[in-house]
MARVEX-719296 format. One record per atom (N, C-alpha, C): residue in three letters; x, y, z. Coordinates in pm, whole numbers, plus 50000, padded with zeros to 5 digits. Example, Ala and Ser with C-alpha at 12.3 -4.5 7.8 and 13.67 -1.06 7.14 Angstrom:
BEGIN
Ala513194943150780
Ala512304955050780
Ala513204967050780
Ser512854977550708
Ser513674989450714
Ser512905000350787
// end
This chain:
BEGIN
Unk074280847118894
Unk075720849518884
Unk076230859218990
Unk075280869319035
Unk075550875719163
Unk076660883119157
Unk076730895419018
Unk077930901819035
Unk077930913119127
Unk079140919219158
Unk079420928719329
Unk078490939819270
Unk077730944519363
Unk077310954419365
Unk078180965819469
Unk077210979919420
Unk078130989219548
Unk076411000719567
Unk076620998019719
Unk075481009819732
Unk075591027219684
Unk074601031119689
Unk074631045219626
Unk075731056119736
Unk075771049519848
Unk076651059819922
Unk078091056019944
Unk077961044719945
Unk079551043719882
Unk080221049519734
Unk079281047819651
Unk079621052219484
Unk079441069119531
Unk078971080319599
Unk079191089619640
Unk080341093219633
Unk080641086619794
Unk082191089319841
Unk083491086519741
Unk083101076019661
Unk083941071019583
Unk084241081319454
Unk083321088619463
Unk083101096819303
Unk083811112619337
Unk083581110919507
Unk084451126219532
Unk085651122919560
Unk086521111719578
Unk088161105719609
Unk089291110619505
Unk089721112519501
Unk090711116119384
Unk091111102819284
Unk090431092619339
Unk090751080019259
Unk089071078319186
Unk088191084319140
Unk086511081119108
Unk086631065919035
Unk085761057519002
Unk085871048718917
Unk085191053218752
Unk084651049618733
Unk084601049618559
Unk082951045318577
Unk081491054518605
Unk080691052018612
Unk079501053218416
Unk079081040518413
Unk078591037318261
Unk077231037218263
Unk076581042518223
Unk075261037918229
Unk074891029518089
Unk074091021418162
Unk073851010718048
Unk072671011517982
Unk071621020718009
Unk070871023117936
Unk070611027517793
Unk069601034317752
Unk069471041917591
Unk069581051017595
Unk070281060817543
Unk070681072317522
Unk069771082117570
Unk068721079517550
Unk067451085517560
Unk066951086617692
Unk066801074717775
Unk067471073917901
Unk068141081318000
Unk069311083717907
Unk070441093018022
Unk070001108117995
Unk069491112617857
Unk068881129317873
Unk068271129417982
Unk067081120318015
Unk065981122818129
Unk066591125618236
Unk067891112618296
Unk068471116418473
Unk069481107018462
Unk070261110018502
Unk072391102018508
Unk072591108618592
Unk073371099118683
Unk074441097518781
Unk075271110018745
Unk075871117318846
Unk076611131518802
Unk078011123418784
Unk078611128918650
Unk079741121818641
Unk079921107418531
Unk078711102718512
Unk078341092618432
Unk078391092318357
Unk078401084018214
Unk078861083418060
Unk078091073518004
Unk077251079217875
Unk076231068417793
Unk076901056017749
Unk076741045817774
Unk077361036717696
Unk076031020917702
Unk075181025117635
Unk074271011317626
Unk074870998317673
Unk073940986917684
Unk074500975217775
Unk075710966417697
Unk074970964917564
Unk075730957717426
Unk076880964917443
Unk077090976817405
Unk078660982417368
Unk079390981817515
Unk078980980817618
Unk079820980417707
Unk081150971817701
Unk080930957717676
Unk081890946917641
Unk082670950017510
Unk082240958017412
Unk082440964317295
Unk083870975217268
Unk082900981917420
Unk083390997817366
Unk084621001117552
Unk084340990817615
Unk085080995917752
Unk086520999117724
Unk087330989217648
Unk088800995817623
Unk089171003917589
Unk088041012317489
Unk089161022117412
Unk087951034217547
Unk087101031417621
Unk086991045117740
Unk087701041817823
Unk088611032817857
Unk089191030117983
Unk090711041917985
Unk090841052818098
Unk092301057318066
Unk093481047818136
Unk093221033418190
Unk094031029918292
Unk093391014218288
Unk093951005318261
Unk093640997018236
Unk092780984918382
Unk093460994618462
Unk092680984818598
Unk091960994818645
Unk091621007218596
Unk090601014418670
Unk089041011018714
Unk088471010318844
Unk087171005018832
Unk086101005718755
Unk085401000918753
Unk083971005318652
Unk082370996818726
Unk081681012418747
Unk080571008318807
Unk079201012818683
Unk078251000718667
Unk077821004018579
Unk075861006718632
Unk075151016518589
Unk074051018418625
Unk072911018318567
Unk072041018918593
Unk070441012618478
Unk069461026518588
Unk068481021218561
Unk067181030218613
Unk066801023018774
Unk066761010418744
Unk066701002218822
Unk067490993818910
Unk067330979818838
Unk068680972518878
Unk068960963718786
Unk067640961018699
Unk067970949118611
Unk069270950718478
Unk069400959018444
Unk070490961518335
Unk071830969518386
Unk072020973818523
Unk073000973618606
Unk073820960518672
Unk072800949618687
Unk073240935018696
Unk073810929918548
Unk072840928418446
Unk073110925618335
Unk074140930918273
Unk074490944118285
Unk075900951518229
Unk077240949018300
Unk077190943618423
Unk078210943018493
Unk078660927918466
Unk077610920518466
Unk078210905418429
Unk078500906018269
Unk077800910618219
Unk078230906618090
Unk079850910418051
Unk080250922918161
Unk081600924218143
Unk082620914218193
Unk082170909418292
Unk082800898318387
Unk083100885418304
Unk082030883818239
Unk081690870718125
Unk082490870418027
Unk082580886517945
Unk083730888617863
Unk085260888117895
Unk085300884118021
Unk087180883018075
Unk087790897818098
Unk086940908318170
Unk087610920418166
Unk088090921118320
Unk089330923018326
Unk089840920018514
Unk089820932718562
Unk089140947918507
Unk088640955018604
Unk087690950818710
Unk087980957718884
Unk087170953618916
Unk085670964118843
Unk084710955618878
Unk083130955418805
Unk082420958718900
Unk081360963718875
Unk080330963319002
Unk078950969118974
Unk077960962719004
Unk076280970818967
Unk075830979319043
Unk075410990819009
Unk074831004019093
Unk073760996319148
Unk073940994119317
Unk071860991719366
Unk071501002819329
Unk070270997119240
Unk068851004719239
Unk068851014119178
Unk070281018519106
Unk070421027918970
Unk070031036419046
Unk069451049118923
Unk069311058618933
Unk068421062019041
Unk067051055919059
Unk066171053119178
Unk067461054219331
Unk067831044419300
Unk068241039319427
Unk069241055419470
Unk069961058119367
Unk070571070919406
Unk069881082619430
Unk068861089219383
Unk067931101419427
Unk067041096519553
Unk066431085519585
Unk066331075919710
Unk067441079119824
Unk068361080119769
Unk069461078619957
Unk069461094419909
Unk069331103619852
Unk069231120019865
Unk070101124119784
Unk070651120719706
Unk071531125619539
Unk070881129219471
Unk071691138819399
Unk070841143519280
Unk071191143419166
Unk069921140519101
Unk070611131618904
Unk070881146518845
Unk071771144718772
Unk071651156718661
Unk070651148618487
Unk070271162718453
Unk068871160018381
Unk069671170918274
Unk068821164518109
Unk068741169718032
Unk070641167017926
Unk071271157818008
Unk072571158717918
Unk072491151517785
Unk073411157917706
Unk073471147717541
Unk074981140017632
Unk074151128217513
Unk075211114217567
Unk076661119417456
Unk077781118517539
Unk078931117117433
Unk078561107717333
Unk079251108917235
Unk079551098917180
Unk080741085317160
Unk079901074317123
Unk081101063117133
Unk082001062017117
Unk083241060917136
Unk084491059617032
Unk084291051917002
Unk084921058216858
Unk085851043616751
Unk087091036016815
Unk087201021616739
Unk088031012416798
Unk088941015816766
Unk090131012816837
Unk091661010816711
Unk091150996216699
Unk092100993916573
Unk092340981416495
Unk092890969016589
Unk093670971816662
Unk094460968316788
Unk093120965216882
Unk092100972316906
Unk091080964816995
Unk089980962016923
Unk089790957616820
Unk088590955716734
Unk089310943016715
Unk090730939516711
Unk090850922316661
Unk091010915316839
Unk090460925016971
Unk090860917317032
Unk089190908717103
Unk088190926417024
Unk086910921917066
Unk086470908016951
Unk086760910216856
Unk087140899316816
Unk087330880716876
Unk088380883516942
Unk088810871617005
Unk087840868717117
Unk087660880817209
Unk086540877317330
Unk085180874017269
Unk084640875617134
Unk083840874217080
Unk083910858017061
Unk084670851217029
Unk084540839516985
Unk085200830517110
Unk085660832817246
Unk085370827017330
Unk084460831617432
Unk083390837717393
Unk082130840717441
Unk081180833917404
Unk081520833917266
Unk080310821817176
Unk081190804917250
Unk082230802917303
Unk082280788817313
Unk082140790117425
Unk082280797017525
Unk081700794217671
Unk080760793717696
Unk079910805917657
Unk078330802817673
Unk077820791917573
Unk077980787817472
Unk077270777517377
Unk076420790917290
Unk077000800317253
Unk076420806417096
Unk076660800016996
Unk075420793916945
Unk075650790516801
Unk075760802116707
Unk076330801516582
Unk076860807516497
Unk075770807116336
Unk075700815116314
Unk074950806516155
Unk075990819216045
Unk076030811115941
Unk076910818415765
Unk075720820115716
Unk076510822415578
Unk075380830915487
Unk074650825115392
Unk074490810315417
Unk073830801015374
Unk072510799315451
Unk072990800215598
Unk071860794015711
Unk071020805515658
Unk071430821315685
Unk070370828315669
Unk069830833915519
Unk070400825315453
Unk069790828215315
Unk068100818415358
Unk068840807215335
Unk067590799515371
Unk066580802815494
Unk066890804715658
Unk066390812215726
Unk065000827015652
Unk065470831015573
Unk064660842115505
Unk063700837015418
Unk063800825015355
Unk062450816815286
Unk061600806815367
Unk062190802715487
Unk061580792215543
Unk060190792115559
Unk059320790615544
Unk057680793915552
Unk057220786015694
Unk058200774215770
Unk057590771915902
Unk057980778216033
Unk059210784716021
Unk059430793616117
Unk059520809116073
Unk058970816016198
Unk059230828216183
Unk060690836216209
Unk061230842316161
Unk062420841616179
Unk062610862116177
Unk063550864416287
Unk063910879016291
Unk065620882316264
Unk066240889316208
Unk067330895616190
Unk067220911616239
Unk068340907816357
Unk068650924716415
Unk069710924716420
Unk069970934216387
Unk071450944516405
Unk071620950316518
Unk072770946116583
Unk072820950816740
Unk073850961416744
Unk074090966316632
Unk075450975916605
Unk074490994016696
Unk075221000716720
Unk074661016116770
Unk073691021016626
Unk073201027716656
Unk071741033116582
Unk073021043016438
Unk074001047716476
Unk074591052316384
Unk075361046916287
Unk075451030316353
Unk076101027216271
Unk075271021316185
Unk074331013516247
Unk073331008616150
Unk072521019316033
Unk072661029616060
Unk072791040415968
Unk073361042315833
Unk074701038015881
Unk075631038115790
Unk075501028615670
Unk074801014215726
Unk074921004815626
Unk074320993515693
Unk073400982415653
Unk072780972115709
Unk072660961815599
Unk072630950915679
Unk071900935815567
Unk070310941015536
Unk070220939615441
Unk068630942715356
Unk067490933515445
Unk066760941215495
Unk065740932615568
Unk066180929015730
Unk067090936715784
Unk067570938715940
Unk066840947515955
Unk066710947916119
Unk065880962116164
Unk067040964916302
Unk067190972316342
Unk068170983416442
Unk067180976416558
Unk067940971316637
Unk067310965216788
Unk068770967816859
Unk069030979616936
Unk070170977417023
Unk070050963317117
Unk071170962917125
Unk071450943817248
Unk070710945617368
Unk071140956717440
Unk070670956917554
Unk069250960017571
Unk068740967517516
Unk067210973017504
Unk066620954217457
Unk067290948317345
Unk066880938317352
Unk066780929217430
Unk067450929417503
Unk067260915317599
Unk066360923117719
Unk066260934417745
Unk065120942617842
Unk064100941517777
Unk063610944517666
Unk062170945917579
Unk062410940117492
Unk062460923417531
Unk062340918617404
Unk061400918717315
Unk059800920217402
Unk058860919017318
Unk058570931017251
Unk059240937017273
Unk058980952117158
Unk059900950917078
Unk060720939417025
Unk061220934616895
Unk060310921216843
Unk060630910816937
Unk060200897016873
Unk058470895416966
Unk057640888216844
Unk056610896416847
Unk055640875116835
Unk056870864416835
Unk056360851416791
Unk057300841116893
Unk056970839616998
Unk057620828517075
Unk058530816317021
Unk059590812816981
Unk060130799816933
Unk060930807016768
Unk060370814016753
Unk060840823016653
Unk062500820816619
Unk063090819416515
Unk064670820216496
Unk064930834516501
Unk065990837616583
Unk066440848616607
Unk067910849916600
Unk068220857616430
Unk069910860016437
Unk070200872816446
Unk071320879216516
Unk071590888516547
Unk073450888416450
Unk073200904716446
Unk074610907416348
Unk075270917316391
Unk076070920716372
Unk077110928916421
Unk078290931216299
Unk079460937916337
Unk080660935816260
Unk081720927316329
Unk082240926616478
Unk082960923216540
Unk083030908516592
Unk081870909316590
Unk081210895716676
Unk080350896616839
Unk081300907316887
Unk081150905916997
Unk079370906917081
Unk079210920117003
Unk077960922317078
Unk077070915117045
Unk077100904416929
Unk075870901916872
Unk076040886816956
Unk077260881516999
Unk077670866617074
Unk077240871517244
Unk077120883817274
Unk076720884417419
Unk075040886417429
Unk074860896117306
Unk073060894417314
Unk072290882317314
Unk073430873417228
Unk072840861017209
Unk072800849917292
Unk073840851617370
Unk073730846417500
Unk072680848217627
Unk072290863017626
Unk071300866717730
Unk070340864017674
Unk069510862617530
Unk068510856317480
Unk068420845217540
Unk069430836817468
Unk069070818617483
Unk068840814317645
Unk069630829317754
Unk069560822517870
Unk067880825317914
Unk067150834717860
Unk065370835417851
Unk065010825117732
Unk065030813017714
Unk064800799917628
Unk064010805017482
Unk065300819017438
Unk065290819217301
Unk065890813417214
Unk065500811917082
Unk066620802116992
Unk067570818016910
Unk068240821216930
Unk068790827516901
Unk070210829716890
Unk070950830516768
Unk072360827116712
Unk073080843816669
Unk074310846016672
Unk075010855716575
Unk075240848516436
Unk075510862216353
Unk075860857216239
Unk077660860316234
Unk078070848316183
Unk079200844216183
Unk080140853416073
Unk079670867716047
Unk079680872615950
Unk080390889715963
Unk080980899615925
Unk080620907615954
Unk079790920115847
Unk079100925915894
Unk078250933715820
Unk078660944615740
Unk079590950515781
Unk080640960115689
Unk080990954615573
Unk081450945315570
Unk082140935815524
Unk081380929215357
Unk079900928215404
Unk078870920815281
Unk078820929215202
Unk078610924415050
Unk078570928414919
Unk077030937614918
Unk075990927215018
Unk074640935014993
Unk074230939415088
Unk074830945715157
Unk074390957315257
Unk074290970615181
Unk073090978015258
Unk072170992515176
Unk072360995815288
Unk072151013515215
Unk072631024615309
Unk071061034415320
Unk070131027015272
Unk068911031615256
Unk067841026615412
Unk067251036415437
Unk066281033115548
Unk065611019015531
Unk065241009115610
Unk064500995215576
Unk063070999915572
Unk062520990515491
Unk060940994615439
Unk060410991715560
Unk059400995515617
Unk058450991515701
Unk057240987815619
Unk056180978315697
Unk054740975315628
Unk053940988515667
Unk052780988015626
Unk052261001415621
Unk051280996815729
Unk050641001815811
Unk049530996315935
Unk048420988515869
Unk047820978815965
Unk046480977615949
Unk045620986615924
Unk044370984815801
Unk043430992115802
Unk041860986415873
Unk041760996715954
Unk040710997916049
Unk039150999315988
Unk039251002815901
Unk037971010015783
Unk037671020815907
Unk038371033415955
Unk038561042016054
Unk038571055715955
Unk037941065615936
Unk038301076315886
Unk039671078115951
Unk040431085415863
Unk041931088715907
Unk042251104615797
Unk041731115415961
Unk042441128815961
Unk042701131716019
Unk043491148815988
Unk044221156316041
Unk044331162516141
Unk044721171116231
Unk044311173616333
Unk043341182416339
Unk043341192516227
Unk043001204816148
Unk041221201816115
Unk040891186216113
Unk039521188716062
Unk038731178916167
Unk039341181216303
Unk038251180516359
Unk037151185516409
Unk037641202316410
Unk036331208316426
Unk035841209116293
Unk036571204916192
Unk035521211216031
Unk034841198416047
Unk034681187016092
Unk033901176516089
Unk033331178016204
Unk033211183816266
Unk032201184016435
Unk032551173616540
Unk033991170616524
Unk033801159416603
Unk034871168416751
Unk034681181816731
Unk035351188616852
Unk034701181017006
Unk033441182517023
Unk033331173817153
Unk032851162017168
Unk033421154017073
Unk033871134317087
Unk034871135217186
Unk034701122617286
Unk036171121717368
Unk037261112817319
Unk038591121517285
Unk039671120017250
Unk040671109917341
Unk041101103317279
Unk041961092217369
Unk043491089117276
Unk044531089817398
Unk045481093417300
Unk046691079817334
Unk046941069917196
Unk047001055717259
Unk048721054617205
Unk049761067417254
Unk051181069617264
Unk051471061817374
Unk052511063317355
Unk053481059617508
Unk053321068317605
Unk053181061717722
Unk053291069017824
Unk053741081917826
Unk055271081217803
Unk056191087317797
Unk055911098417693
Unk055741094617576
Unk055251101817470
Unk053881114817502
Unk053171109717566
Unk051981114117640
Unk052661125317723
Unk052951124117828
Unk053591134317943
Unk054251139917861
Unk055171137017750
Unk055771147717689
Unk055141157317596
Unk053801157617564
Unk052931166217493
Unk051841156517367
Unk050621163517411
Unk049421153917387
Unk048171164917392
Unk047651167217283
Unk046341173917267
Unk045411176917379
Unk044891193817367
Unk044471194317486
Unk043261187317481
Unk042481180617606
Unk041631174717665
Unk041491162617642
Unk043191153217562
Unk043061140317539
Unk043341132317661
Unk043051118117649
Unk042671106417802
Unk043751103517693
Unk044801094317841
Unk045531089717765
Unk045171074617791
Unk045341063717706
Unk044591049417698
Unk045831041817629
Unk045691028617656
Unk046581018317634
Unk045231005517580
Unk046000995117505
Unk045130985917431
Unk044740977017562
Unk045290976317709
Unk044890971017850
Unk043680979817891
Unk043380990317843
Unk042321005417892
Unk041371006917809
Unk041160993517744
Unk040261001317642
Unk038730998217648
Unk038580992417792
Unk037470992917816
Unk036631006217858
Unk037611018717910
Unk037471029217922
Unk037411040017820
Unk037571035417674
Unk036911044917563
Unk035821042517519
Unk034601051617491
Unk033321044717486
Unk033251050617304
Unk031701042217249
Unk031551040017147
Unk031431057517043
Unk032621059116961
Unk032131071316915
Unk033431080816944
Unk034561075517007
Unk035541082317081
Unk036481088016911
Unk037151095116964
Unk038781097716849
Unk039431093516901
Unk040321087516800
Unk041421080016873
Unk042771088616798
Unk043781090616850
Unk045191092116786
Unk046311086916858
Unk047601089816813
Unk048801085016862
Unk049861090016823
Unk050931083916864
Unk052151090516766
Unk052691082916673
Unk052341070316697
Unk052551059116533
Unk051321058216543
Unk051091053616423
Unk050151050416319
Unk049921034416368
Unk050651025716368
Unk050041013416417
Unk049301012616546
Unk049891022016622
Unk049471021216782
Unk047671023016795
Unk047381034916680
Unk046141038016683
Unk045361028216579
Unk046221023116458
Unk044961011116378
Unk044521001016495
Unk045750992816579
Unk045740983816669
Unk044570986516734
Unk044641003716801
Unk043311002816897
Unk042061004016844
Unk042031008016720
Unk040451011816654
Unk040330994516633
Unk041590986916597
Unk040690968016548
Unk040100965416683
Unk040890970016766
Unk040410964716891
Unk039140966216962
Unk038830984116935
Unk037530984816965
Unk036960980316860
Unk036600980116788
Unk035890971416664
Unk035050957516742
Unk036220951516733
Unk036480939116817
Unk035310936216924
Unk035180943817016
Unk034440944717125
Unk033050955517098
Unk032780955116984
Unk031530960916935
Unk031560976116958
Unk032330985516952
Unk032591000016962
Unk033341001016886
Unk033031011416767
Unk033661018316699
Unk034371037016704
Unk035061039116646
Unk036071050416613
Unk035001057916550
Unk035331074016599
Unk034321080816475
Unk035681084016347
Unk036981084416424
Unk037911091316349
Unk039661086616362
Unk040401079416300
Unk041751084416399
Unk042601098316328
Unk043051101616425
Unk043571115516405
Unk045301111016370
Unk046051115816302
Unk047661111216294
Unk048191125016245
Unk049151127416346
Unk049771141616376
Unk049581148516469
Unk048871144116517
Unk048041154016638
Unk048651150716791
Unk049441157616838
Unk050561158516956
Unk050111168117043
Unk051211182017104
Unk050791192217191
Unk050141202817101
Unk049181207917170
Unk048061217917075
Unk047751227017197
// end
């Protein structure tokens, strides 16, 4: 689709003019603490089409939108284009990279504003772009029949996400949804949907975000629909956290951090199977950090921990698997 981009030194000059444009980052909140564009404003990829009217002070003011990279700086900018918004649009090259690259400097450590609320006045209009979004692109729609049945079907696997902000899904959800922001979704899908061919409905209140996620799905040859529904709105929506399953059991001793020297297992080598990210941000002293791709590099007899609990059953089945066992997994055990 090839929407306009603008290089990092033009968006410079542009940001010191007395006219700046309206720079969004489309990432996760979480995201913009680490490094944002000076001047920049959290607004995930989903709410962009969502949430741009009620941040806009000027209705034709520009809007340049940025990612880490480039892929959800492309993706955020069309998806606005797609939605019928006649600001001009445009994708940051190379995001944040691309800007500390030509010699800018990110500011680090900010809390993301928060979203505004709609008026009523633009919630019936996301509304409308919502449902000629679903007929331009070809979003199918499913009621509350499809996914009644959808939830018993025993031949397909089937996922329900809520593409609403993490607060709102807070507030109140369909029983058996799990919180997948849009945009993170269509970037990592597979750290939601976990079964290829899988039915995939997505919900919202408005329509909107859940008819644009669903669009960037189906255009990666997912089967994936909104629900024709809104979620505020249902009789059986809970305001209670969703159950999770409890991990695989490994037949893995599972303690504390506290008894590994009371069990002697102080000099076993420790391998610590977090996120990357999670890792660099604080991780037991003298732990290797390992991934379920690395695990040919923990040898038989190792500790394993993490910061979820699945991350580390996963790797103890795994060594299992390949004839090496766990003496221990550790759960809790972070910076020490």
């Amino acid at each position: 689709m090839h929407p306009p981009s603008i290089p990092p030194e033009r968006l410079a000059e542009w940001l010191a003019s007395v006219d700046p444009p309206l720079v969004l980052d489309g990432r996760s909140p979480e995201e913009f603490k680490k490094m944002a564009i000076p001047g920049g404003r959290s607004c995930p990829n989903a709410e962009l089409p969502f949430r741009l009217e009620q941040l806009l002070d000027r209705p034709d003011r520009p809007v340049v939108v940025n990612c880490a990279g480039r892929t959800r700086s492309i993706i955020g900018a069309q998806g606005l284009i797609n939605a019928g918004f006649e600001n001009p649009v445009y994708a940051l090259e190379n995001g944040t990279q691309g800007w500390e690259l030509a010699g800018f400097s990110l500011e680090r450590g900010l809390t993301p504003a928060s979203l505004p609320d709609l008026e009523e006045p633009v919630r019936e209009r996301a509304r409308r772009r919502a449902a000629s979004y679903r007929a331009r692109f070809g979003v199918p729609t499913a009621d509350r029949e499809t996914l009644a049945a959808w939830r018993v079907d025993p031949a397909r696997s089937f996922y329900l996400f809520d593409v609403r902000s993490a607060e709102e899904f807070a507030k109140g959800h369909l029983p058996g949804a799990r919180h997948a922001p849009g945009g993170q979704l269509v970037q990592a899908t597979d750290l939601w949907v976990a079964v290829r061919g899988a039915r995939i409905l997505l919900c919202d209140d408005c329509g909107l975000r859940a008819a644009v996620t669903a669009a960037w799905l189906r255009g990666m040859g997912h089967d994936a629909r909104s629900l024709d529904l809104d979620v505020t709105e249902m009789e059986e929506i809970e305001r209670q956290a969703p159950v999770t399953a409890p991990p695989p059991d490994p037949d893995v001793p599972v303690i504390a951090p506290g008894e590994i020297a009371e069990r002697g297992l102080g000099g076993a080598p420790l391998f610590d199977f977090s996120s990357s990210t999670a890792f660099r941000a604080g991780h037991p002293n003298g732990a290797r950090w390992a991934n379920r791709a690395r695990l040919s590099e923990v040898p038989d007899g190792a500790v394993l921990t993490a910061d979820d609990p699945w991350r580390v059953a996963l790797a103890a089945l795994d060594l299992a698997e390949e004839g090496r066992a766990a003496q221990a997994m550790v759960l809790g055990a972070r910076a020490e």
